[in-house]
C-alpha positions as CSV (number, residue, x, y, z in Angstrom):
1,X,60.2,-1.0,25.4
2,X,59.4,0.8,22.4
3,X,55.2,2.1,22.2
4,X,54.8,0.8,19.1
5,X,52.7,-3.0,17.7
6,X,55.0,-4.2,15.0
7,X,53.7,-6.6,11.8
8,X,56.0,-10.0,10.7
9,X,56.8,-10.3,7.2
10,X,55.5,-14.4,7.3
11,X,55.3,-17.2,9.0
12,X,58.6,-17.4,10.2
13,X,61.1,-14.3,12.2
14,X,63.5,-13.4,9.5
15,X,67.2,-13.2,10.7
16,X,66.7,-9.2,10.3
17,X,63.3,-9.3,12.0
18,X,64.8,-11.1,15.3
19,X,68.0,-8.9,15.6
20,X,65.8,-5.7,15.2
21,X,63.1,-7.0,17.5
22,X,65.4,-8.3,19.7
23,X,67.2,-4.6,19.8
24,X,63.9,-2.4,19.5
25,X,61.9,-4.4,21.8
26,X,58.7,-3.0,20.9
27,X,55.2,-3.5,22.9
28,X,53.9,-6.2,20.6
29,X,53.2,-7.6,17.6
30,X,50.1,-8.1,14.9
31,X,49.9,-10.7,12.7
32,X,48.4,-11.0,9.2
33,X,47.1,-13.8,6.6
34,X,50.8,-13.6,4.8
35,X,51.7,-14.7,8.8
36,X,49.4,-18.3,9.0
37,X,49.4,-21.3,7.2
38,X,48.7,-24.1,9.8
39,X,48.5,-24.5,13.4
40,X,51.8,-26.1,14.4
41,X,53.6,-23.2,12.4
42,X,51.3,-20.5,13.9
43,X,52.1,-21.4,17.9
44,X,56.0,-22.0,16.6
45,X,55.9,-18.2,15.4
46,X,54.1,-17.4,18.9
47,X,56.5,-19.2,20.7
48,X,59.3,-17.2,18.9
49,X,58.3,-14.3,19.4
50,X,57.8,-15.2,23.1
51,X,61.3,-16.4,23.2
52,X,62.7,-13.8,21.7
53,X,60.7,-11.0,24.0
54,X,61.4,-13.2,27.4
55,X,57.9,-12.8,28.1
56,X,54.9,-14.8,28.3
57,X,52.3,-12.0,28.6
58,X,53.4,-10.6,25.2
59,X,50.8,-9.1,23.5
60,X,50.5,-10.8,20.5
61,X,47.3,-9.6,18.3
62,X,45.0,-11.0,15.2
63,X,42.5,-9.4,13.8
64,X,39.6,-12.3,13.4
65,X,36.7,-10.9,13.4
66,X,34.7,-13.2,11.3
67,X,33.2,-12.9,7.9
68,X,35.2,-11.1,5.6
69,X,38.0,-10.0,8.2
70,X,39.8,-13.3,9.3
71,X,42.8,-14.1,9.1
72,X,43.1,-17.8,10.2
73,X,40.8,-19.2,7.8
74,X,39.2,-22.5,6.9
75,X,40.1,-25.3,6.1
76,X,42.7,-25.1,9.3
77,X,40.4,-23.5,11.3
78,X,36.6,-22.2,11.3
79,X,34.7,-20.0,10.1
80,X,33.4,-17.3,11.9
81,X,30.3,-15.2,11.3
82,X,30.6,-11.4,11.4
83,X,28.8,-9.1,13.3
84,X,25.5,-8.5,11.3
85,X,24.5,-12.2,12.0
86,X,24.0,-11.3,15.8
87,X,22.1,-8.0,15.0
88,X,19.9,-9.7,12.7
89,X,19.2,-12.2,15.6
90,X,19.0,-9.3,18.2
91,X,16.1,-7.8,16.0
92,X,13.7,-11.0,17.1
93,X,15.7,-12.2,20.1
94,X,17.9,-10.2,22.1
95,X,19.3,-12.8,25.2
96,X,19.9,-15.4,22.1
97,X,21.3,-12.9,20.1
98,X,23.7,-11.7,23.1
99,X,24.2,-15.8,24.0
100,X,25.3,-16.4,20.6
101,X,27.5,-13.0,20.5
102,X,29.2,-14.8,23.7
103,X,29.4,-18.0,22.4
104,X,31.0,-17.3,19.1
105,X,33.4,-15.1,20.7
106,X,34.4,-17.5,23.2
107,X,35.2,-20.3,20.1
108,X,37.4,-17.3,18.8
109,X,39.3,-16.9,22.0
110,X,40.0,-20.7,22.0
111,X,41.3,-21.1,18.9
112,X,43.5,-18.1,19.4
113,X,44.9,-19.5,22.5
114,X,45.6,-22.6,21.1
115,X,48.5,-20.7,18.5
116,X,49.4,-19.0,21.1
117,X,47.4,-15.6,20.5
118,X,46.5,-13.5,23.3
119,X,44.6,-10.2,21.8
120,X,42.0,-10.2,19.3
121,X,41.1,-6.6,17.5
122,X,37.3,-6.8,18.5
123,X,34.6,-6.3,18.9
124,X,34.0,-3.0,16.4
125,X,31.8,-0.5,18.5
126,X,30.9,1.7,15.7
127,X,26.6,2.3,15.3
128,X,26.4,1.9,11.6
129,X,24.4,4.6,9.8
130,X,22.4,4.8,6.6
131,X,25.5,5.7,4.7
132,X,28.1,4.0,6.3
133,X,30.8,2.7,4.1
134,X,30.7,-1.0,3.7
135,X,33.8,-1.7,5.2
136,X,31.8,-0.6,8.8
137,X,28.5,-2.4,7.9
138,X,29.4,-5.4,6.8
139,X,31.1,-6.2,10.5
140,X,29.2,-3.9,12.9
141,X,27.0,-4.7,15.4
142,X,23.7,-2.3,14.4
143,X,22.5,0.7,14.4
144,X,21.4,1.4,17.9
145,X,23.7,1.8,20.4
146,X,22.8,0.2,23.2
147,X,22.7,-3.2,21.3
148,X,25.7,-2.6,19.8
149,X,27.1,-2.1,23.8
150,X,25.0,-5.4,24.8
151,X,26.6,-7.6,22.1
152,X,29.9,-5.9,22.4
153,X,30.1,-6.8,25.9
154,X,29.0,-10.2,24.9
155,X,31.5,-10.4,23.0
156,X,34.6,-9.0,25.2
157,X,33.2,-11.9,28.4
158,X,33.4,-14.1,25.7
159,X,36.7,-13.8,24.7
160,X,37.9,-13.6,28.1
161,X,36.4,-16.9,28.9
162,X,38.6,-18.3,26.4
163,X,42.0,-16.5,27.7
164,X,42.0,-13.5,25.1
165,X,42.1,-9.8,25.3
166,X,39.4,-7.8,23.2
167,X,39.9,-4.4,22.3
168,X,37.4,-2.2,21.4
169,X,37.4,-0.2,17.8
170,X,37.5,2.1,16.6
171,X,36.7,5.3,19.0
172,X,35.3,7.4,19.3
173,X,33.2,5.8,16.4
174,X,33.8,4.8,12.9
175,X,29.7,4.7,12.0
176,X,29.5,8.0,10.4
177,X,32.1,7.2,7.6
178,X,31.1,7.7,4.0
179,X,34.4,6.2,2.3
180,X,37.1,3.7,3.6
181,X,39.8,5.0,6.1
182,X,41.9,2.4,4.2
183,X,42.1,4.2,1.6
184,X,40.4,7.9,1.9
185,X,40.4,10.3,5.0
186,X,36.8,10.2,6.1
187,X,35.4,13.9,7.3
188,X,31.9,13.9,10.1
189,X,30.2,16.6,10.0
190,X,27.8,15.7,12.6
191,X,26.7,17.9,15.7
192,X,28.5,17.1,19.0
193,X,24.8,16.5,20.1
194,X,24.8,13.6,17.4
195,X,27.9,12.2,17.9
196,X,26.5,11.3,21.8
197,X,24.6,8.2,19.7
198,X,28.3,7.4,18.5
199,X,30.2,7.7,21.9
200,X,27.5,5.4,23.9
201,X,28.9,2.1,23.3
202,X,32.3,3.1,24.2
203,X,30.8,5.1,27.0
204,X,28.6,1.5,28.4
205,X,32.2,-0.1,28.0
206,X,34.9,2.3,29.0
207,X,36.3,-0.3,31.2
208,X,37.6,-2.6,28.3
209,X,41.0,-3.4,28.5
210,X,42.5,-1.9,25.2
211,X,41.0,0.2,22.8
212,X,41.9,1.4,19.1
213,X,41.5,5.1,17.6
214,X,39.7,5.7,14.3
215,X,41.0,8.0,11.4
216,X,38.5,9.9,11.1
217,X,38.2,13.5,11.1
218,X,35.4,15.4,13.4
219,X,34.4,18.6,12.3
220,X,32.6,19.2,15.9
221,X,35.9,18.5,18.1
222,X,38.6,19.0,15.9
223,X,38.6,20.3,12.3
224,X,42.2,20.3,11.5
225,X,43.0,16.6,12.9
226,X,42.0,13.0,12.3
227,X,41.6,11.3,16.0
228,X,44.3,9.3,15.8
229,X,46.2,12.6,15.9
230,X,44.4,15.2,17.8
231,X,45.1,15.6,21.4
232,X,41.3,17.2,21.5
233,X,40.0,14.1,20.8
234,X,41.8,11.5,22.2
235,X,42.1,13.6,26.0
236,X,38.7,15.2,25.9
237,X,36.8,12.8,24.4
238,X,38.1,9.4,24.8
239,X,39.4,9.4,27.8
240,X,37.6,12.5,29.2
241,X,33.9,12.2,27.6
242,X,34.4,8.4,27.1
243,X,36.0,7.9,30.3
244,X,37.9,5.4,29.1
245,X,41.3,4.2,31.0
246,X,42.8,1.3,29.0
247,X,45.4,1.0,26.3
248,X,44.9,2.9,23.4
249,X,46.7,2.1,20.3
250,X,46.5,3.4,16.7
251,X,44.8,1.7,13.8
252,X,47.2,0.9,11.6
253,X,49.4,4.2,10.4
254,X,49.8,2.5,7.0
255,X,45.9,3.4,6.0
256,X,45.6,6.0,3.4
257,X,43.5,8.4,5.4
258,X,47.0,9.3,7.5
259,X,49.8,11.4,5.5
260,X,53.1,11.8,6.1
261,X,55.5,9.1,6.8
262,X,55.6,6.7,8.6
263,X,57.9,8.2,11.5
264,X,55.8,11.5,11.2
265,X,52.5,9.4,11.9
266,X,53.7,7.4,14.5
267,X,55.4,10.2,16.2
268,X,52.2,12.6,15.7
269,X,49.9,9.5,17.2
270,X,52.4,9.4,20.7
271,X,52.7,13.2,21.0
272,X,48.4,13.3,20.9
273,X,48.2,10.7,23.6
274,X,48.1,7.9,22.1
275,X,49.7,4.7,24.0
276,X,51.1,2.9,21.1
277,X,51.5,2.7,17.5
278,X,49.9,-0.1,15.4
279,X,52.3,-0.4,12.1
280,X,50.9,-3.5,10.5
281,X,53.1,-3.9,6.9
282,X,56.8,-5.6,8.1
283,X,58.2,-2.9,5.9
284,X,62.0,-2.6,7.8
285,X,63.1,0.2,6.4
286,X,59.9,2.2,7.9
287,X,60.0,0.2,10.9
288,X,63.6,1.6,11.7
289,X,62.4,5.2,11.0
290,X,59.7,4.8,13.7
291,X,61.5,2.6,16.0
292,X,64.2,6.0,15.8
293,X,61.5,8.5,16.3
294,X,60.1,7.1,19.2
295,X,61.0,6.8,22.6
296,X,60.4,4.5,25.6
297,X,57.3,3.5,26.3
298,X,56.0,6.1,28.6
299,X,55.4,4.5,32.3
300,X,51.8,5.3,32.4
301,X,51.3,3.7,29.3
302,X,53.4,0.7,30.0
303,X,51.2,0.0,33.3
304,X,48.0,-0.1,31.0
305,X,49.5,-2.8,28.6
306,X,50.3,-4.8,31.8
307,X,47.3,-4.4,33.3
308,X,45.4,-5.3,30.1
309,X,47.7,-8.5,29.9
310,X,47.0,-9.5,33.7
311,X,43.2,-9.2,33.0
312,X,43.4,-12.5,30.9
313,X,41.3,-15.0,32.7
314,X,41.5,-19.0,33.2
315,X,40.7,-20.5,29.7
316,X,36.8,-22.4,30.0
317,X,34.8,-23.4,27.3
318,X,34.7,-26.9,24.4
319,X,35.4,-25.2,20.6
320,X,33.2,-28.1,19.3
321,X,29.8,-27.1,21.9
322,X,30.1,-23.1,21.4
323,X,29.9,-23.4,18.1
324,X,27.2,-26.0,18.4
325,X,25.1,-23.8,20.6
326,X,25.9,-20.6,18.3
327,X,24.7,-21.9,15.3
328,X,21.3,-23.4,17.3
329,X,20.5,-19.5,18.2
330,X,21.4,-18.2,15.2
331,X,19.2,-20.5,13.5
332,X,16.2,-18.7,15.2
333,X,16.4,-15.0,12.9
């Protein structure tokens, strides 16, 4: 097994995408909007790529977070609010606030499962500042950490309830970014004594079953680096400071904050301790160069996936009465 999350090209495996999957074998796969069009196609592409892997604890991952960053969208399936809604709540009722974090979450998980999804990229952990980018404050949580940590953990039970893995994003903290890692390298200049309001969240959850890096570069740990890429960061701080023990994959290598090609990048993001590779574009050609660069899965790593994909728990919960009961305490701010 290769450490590395592969993208699709669309909503079916091409002939070229099954033979090189079916060779490479990678660790899993993300799928995009390009990826969905209705639910009978979407579990058909899950079921292919379950076939294809001989395993029914692939990891298969979305990123629907609600608001602006979902991918299954309406008409074929709900809409989803995004994080602001529940700190706007939290401000004059934090247990509904928390309820409805859960709740929501939970209707998530269920239509994921139906398809045939089993991870969902969230919740986002970062404490928004007063000059985050917008790409951060539109979905985060809030600016104070331990509410972000309540309604993140919310939000993680929730999407366990309904039989999905959450993974935590995007440590150690994405709050302090000026400009989009998408397409700009974002520099922090903060003390390491202010970056302890940015690692709390991740600190109250360390337990969480997968986890993503953030491109970001952090003047008080390592100047030279972004975290994706700096052994510094991703030993000392995420898994020593942070504590935390669960899968860690890249964001995607494709942003524009990361230079260097693709093979380079995934390659750099191994050798710093990362677990695996998220490579979200279906681009073949660059898929082959890292697929070449990279080597097995390390064992250590490979025991994390498994034990993220064995954390699943029984599927609970009516789509209809979460969102019913989400939309009644969000109602209250």
């Amino acid at each position: 097994m290769k450490p590395v999350i592969f993208g699709l090209s669309g909503p079916t495996l091409t002939d070229a995408e099954r033979g090189f999957f079916a060779e490479v074998e990678p660790a899993g796969y993300i799928l995009f909007g390009r990826n969905v069009a209705t639910r009978g196609q979407l579990r058909a592409l899950t079921d292919a790529l379950r076939d294809l892997a001989g395993r029914d604890d692939l990891a298969i991952l979305i990123d629907q977070e609600g608001g602006r960053v979902a991918r299954m969208k309406p008409p074929e399936w709900p809409a989803f609010p995004a994080g602001p809604a529940f700190d706007a709540l939290y401000e004059i009722a934090p247990i509904s606030a928390i309820e409805a974090a859960r709740a929501n979450a939970q209707a998530i998980a269920l239509t994921l499962y139906e398809v045939g999804i089993t991870v969902d990229c969230l919740p986002l952990l970062d404490v928004a500042q007063a000059d985050t980018t917008e790409a951060i404050t539109s979905r985060a949580l809030g600016r104070e950490p331990m509410r972000v940590a309540a309604l993140g953990r919310a939000m993680l039970d929730g999407l366990a309830r309904g039989g999905v893995v959450g993974v935590v994003k995007h440590m150690p903290g994405h709050g302090r970014a000026q400009v989009d890692s998408h397409h700009l390298l974002p520099t922090v200049a903060a003390s390491e004594e202010e970056l302890e309001i940015d690692l709390a969240p991740f600190i109250a959850l360390k337990g969480a079953a997968m986890g993503m890096t953030s491109h970001i570069v952090f003047e008080a740990w390592d100047r030279d680096r972004p975290a994706t890429l700096s052994p510094i960061v991703i030993e000392e701080i995420i898994r020593g400071r942070i504590g935390f023990d669960g899968l860690l994959m890249t964001d995607d290598i494709d942003m524009k904050a990361l230079s260097g090609t693709a093979a380079n990048k995934a390659a750099g993001a191994i050798a710093a301790g990362c677990d695996v590779v998220l490579d979200c574009w279906a681009r073949m050609d660059e898929m082959v160069d890292i697929a070449a660069c990279l080597g097995e899965m390390a064992p250590r790593s490979r025991g994390r996936l498994d034990q993220a994909m064995v954390s699943r728990r029984p599927v609970e919960g009516d789509l209809d009465a979460l969102i019913a009961k989400r939309d009644a305490l969000l109602g209250q701010a």
